[in-house]
C-alpha positions as CSV (number, residue, x, y, z in Angstrom):
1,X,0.0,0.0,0.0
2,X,1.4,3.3,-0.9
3,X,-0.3,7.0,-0.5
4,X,2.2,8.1,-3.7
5,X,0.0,8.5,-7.0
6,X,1.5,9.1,-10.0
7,X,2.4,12.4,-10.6
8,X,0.2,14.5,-12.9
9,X,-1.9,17.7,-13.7
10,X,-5.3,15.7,-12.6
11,X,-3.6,13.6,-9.9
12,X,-6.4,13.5,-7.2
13,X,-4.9,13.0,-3.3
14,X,-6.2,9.8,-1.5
15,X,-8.8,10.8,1.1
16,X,-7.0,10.9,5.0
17,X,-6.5,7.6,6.3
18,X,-7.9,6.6,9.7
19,X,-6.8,3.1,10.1
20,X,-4.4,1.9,12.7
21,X,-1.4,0.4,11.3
22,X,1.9,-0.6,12.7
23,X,4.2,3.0,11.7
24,X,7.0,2.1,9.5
25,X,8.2,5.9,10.2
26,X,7.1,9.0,11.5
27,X,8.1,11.9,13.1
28,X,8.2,13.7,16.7
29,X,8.0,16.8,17.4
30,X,8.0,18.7,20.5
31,X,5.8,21.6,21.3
32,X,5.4,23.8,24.1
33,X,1.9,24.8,23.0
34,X,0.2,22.2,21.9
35,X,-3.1,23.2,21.3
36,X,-1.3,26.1,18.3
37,X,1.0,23.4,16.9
38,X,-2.7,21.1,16.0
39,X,-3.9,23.9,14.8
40,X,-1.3,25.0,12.5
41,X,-0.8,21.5,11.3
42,X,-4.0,21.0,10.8
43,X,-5.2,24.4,9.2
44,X,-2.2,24.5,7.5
45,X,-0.4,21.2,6.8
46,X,-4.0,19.7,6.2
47,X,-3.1,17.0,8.6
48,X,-5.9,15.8,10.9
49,X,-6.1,14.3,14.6
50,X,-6.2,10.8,15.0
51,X,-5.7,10.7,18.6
52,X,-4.9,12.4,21.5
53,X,-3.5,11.9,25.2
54,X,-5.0,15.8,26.4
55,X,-2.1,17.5,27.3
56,X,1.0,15.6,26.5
57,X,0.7,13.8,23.1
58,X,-1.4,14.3,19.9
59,X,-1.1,12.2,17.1
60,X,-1.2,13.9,13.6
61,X,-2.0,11.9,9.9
62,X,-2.7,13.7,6.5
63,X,-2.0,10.4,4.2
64,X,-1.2,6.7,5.4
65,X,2.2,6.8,6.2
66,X,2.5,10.4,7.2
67,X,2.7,10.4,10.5
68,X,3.3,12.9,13.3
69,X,3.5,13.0,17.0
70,X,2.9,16.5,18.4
71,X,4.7,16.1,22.5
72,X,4.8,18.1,25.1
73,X,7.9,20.2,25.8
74,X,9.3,23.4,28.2
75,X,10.3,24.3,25.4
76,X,11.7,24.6,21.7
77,X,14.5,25.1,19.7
78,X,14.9,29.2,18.9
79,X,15.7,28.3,15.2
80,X,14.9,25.8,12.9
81,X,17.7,23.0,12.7
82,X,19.3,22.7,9.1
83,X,16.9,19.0,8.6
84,X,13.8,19.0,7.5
85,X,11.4,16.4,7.5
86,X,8.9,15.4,3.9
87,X,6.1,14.8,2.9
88,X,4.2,13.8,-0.6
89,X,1.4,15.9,-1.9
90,X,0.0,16.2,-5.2
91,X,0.5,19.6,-7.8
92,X,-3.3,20.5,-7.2
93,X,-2.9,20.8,-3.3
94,X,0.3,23.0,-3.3
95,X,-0.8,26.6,-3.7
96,X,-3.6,26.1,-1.2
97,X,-1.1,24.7,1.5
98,X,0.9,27.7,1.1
99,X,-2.2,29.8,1.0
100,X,-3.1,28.4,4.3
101,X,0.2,28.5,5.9
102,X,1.0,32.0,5.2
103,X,-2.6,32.9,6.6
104,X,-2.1,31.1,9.9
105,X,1.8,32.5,9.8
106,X,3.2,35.4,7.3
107,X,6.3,34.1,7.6
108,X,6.7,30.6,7.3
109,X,6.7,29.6,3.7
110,X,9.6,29.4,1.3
111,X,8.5,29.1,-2.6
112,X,7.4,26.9,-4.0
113,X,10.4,26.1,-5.8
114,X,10.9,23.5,-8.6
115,X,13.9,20.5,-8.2
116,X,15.8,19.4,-10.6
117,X,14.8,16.2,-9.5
118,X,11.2,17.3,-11.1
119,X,9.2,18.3,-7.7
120,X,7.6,21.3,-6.6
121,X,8.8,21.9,-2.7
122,X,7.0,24.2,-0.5
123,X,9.3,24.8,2.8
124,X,7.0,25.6,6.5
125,X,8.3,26.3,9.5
126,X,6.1,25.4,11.8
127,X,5.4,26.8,15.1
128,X,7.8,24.3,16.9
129,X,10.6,25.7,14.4
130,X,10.2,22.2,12.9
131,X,11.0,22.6,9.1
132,X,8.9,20.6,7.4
133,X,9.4,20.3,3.2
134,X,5.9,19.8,1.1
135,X,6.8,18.2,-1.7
136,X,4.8,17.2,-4.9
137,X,5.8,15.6,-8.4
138,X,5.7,17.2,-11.5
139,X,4.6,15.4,-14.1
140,X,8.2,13.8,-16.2
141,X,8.6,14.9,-19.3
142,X,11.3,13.0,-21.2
143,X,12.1,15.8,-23.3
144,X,12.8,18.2,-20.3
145,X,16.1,19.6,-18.1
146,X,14.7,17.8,-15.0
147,X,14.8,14.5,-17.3
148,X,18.5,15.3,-18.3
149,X,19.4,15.5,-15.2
150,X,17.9,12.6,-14.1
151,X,19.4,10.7,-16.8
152,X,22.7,12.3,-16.0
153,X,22.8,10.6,-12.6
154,X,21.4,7.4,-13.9
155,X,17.8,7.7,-13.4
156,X,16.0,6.9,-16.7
157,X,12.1,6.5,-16.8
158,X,10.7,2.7,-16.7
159,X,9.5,1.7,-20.4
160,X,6.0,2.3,-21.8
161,X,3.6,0.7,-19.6
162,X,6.2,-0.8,-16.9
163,X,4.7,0.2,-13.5
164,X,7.2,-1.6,-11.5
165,X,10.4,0.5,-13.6
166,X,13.4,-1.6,-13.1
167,X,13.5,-2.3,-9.5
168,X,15.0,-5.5,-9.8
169,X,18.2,-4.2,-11.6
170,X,18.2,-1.4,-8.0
171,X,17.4,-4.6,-5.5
């Protein structure tokens, strides 16, 4: 099971998911006011609560797989550290999230940006001077830079019709 679509103009994010799995990864971050941090991950981010011990622990979701445990803390770090955690999104939901972000907090978008790597990244720092990247694929033309330099590292797209690309040459 994986929350990635395929990237594209009419690519269509997979509703939130509410099941309980066992986390492969995910992410904690400490807050020293909890009840702003939901709020801006959740107004912003477009993450949503999936439970909650009041007070001390608040566990965040947007996609399966993208996880996030809000904790308790005296207090944060006074900048942002140099890593940043990621998460997938899809084109359509990337001006809105910065839309959203910038409401709730002038100052804590950077772009978006394009990659060379063919993504459109939206940087937040959030209210616990997490920085959190937002980042969504472009659709892959063969024909453009991004696909040169793909190809210049080794990265070539899978043939016509091969889902699966050539994972077994990479296993």
């Amino acid at each position: 099971m994986s929350p990635v679509l395929a990237p594209g103009p009419d690519a269509v994010p997979p509703e939130p998911f509410r099941g309980i799995y066992g986390m492969p990864a995910f992410v904690t971050i400490p807050t020293s006011d909890l009840a702003a941090s939901v709020d801006f991950w959740i107004r912003g981010l477009g993450f949503f609560e999936l439970f909650s011990i009041p007070g001390r622990l608040v566990h965040l979701r947007r996609w399966a797989f993208q996880d996030v445990l809000l904790v308790t803390a005296a207090s944060v770090p006074e900048q942002p550290p140099a890593m940043s955690f990621s998460f997938a999104g899809v084109l359509s939901q990337v001006d809105s999230l910065v839309e959203a972000c910038r409401a709730l907090r002038p100052n804590s978008v950077d772009g978006p940006r394009d990659t060379p790597w063919n993504t459109r990244d939206v940087e937040v720092i959030t209210p616990e001077n997490a920085r959190i990247v937002f980042t969504a694929a472009k659709p892959f033309d063969p024909a453009s830079q991004e696909a040169r330099n793909l190809a210049a590292i080794g990265i070539t797209p899978p043939p016509p019709g091969d889902r699966h690309g050539d994972n077994e040459e990479h296993a």
